[in-house]
C-alpha positions in Angstrom: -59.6 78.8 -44.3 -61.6 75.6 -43.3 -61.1 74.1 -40.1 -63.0 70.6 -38.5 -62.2 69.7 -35.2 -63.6 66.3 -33.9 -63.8 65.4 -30.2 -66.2 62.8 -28.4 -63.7 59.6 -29.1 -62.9 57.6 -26.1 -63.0 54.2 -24.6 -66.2 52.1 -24.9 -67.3 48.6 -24.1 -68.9 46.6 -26.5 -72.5 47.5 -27.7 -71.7 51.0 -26.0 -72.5 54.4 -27.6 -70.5 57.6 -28.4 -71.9 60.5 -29.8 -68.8 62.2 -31.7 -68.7 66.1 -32.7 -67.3 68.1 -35.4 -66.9 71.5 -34.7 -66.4 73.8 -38.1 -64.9 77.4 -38.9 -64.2 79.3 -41.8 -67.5 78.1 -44.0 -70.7 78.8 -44.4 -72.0 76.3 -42.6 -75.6 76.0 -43.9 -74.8 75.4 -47.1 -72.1 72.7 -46.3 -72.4 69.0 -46.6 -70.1 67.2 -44.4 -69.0 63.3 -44.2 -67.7 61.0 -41.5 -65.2 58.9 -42.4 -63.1 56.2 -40.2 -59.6 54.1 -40.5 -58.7 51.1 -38.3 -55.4 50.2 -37.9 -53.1 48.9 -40.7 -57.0 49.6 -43.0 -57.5 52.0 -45.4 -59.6 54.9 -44.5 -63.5 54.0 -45.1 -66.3 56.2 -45.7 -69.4 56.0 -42.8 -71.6 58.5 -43.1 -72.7 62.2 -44.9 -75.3 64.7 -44.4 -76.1 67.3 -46.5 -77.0 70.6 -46.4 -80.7 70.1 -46.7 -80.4 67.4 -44.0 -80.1 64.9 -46.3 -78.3 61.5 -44.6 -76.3 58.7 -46.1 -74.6 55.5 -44.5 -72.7 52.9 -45.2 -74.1 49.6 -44.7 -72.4 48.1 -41.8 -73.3 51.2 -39.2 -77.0 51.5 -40.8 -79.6 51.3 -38.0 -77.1 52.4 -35.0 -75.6 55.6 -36.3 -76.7 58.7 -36.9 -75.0 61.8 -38.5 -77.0 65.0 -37.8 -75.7 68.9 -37.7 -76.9 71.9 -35.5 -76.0 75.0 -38.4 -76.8 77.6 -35.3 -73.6 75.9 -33.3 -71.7 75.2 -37.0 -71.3 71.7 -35.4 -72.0 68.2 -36.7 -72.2 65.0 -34.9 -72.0 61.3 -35.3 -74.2 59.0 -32.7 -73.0 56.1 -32.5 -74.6 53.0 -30.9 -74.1 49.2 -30.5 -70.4 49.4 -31.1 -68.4 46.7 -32.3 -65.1 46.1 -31.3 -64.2 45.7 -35.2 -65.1 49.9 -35.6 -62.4 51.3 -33.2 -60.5 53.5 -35.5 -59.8 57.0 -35.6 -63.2 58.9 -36.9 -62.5 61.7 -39.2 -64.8 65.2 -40.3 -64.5 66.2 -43.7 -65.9 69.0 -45.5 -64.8 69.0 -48.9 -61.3 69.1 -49.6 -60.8 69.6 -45.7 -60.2 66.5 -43.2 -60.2 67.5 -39.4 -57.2 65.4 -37.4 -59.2 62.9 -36.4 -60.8 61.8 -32.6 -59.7 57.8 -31.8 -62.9 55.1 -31.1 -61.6 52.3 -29.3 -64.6 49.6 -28.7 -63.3 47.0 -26.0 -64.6 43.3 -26.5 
């Protein structure tokens, strides 16, 4: 059975950084690709970023240039480093690995 657990979400000022983790059981990890995804309040949820398991990486537009999604397959972890935050990407940031979604970690970005 698959399990993501994010942590690393917290408060951050504006133009801040968090680095979020996603810590994954149950796989094998090396041969996993995994995707962060995000939804803001009353928004539907919105694809950010996915690695592969070659170490292949993908963004979406807006975060290209400040984030980075990277994985460490000797801790079976993934992260998200996220810099210059905008008050406009607090949301609750989500792992997902396949058919699995972790429970989430919330970003709030004060202005």
């Amino acid at each position: 059975q698959v399990q993501l657990v994010e942590s690393g979400g917290g408060l951050v000022q504006a133009g801040g950084s968090l680095r979020l983790s996603c810590a994954a059981s149950g796989i094998i990890f090396s041969s996993s690709a995994f995707a962060w995804y995000r939804q803001a309040p009353g928004k539907q949820r919105e694809w950010v970023a996915t690695i592969t398991s070659g170490g292949s990486t993908a963004y979406v537009d807006s975060v290209k240039g400040r984030f980075i999604i990277s994985r460490d397959n000797a801790k079976n972890a993934v992260y998200l480093q996220m810099n210059s935050l905008k008050p406009e990407e607090t949301a609750v940031y989500y792992c997902r690995q396949g058919s699995t979604w972790g429970k989430g970690t919330q970003v709030t970005v004060s202005s």
